[in-house]
C-alpha positions in Angstrom: -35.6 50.1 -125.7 -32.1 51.3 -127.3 -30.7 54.6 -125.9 -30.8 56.6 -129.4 -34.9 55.7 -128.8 -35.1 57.1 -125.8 -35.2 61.3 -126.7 -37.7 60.4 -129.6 -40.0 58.9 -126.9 -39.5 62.1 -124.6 -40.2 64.6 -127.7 -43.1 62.7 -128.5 -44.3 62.7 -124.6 -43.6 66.7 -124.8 -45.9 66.9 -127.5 -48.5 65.1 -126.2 -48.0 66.8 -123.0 -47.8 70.0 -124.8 -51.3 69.3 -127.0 -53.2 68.2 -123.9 -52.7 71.5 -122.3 -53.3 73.4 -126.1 -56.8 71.9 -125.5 -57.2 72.2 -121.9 -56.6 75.8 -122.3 -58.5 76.5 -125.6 -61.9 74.5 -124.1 -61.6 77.1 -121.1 -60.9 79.9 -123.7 -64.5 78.7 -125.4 -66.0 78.4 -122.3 -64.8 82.1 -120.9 -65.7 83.6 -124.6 -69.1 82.3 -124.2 -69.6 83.5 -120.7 -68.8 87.5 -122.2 -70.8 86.7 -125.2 -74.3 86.2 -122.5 -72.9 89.0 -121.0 -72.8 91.3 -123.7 -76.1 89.7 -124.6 -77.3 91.0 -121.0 -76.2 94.2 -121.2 -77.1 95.3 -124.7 -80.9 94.5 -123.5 -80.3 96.5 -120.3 -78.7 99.4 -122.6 -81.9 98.9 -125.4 -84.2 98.8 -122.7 -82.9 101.0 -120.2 -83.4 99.2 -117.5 -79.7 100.1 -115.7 -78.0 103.1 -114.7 -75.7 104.9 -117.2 -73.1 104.0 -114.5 -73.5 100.4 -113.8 -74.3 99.9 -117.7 -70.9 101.2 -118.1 -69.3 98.9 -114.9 -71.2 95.8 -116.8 -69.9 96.4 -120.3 -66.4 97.0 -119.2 -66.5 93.5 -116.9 -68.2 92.5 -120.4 -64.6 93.5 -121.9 -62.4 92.2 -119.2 -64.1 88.7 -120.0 -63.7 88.6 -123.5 -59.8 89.8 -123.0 -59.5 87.4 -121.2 -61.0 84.4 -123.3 -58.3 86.1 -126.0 -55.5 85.6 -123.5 -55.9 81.9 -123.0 -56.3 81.9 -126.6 -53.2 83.4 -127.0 -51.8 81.3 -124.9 -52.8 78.3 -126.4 -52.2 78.9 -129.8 -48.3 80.4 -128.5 -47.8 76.9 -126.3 -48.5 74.7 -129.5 -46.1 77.0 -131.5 -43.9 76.6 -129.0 -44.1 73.3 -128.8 -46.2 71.2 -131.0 -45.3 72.6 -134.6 -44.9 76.4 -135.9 -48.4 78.1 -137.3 -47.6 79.7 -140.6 -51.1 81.7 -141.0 -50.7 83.3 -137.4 -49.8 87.1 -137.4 -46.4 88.2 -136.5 -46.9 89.6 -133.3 -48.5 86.4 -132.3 -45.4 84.2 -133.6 -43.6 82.6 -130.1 -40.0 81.6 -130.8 -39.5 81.2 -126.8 -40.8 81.3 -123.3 -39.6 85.3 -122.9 -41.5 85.9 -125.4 -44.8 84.3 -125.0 -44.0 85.7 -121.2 -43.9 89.0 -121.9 -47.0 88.9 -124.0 -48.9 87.7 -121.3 -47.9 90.2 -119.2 -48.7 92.7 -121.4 -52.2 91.5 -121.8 -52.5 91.3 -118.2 -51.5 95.1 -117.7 -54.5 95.8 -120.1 -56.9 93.7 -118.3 -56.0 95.1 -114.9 -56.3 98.7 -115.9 -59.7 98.1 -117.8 -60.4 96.3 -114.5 -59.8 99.6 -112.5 -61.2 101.7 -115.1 -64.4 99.6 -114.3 -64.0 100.2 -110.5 -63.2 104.2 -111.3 -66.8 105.1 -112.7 -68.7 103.0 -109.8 -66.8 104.6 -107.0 -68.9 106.2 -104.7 -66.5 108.1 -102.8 -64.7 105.3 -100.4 -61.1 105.6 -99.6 -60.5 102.0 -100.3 -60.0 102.6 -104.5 -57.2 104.5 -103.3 -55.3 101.7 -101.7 -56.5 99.6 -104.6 -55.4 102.0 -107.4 -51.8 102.0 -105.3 -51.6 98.3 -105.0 -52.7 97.7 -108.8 -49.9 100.4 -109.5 -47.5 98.6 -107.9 -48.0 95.5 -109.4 -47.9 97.3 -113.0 -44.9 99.3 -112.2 -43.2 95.6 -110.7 -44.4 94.0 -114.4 -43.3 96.8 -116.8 -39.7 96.6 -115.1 -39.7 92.3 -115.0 -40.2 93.5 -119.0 -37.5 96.0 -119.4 -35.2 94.2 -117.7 -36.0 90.9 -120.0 -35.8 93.7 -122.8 -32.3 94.8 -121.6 -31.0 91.0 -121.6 -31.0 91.2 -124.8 
């Protein structure tokens, strides 16, 4: 094999690297979107027949959200990894358009933020009083507040 051959064979290699994870990633997306979907299922026949709680109705619907955020996440992801690079996707919305790894970074993190104060939002209207949440509501705090400045600092770089 010539020399000048030799980065064609990588790129191609990338790719295929690249599109194996794209799948790998949107197959668990599927699967984790049809996991809230029984959910939901679950827990609009526990609100119809009222069966639950009003508060663990409202703990199960907001896990219900926490799932289905995060089946969009690794369906962000995968559709910002094959942007990224497999070829560009000229129908996806702007704010979903990855030129680079900061980027497609900083979204996730973003969408992580969300997910962990839904998450605590969840924990919030079950608590029955234990001093624990407070040590968790500090940790989770910590991590956000560690997160938002990796973010402005990346924002700074600029």
């Amino acid at each position: 094999m010539s020399s000048s051959k030799t980065p064609i064979v990588i790129g191609y290699l990338m790719k295929i690297i690249a599109l194996v994870a794209v799948i790998a990633i949107m197959l668990l997306a599927i699967g984790v979107e049809y996991f809230a979907i029984t959910q939901i299922a679950k827990n609009l026949s526990s609100i119809i027949t009222g069966t639950s709680k009003e508060d663990i109705v409202v703990k199960d619907v907001l896990k219900s959200l926490d799932i289905v955020l995060l089946g969009v996440i690794f369906f962000t992801m995968a559709a910002s990894l094959f942007e990224l690079f497999i070829q560009k996707i000229d129908s996806l919305p702007d704010w979903l358009s990855i030129t680079n790894l900061d980027q497609l970074k900083a979204m996730m993190i973003k969408m992580i933020i969300v997910v962990m104060a839904i998450s605590f939002t969840g924990k919030i209207i079950t608590w029955d009083g234990e001093t624990e949440i407070a040590y968790y509501g500090v940790g989770l705090a910590a991590v956000i507040a560690a997160l938002s400045y990796f973010l402005l600092v990346k924002q700074e770089e600029k």
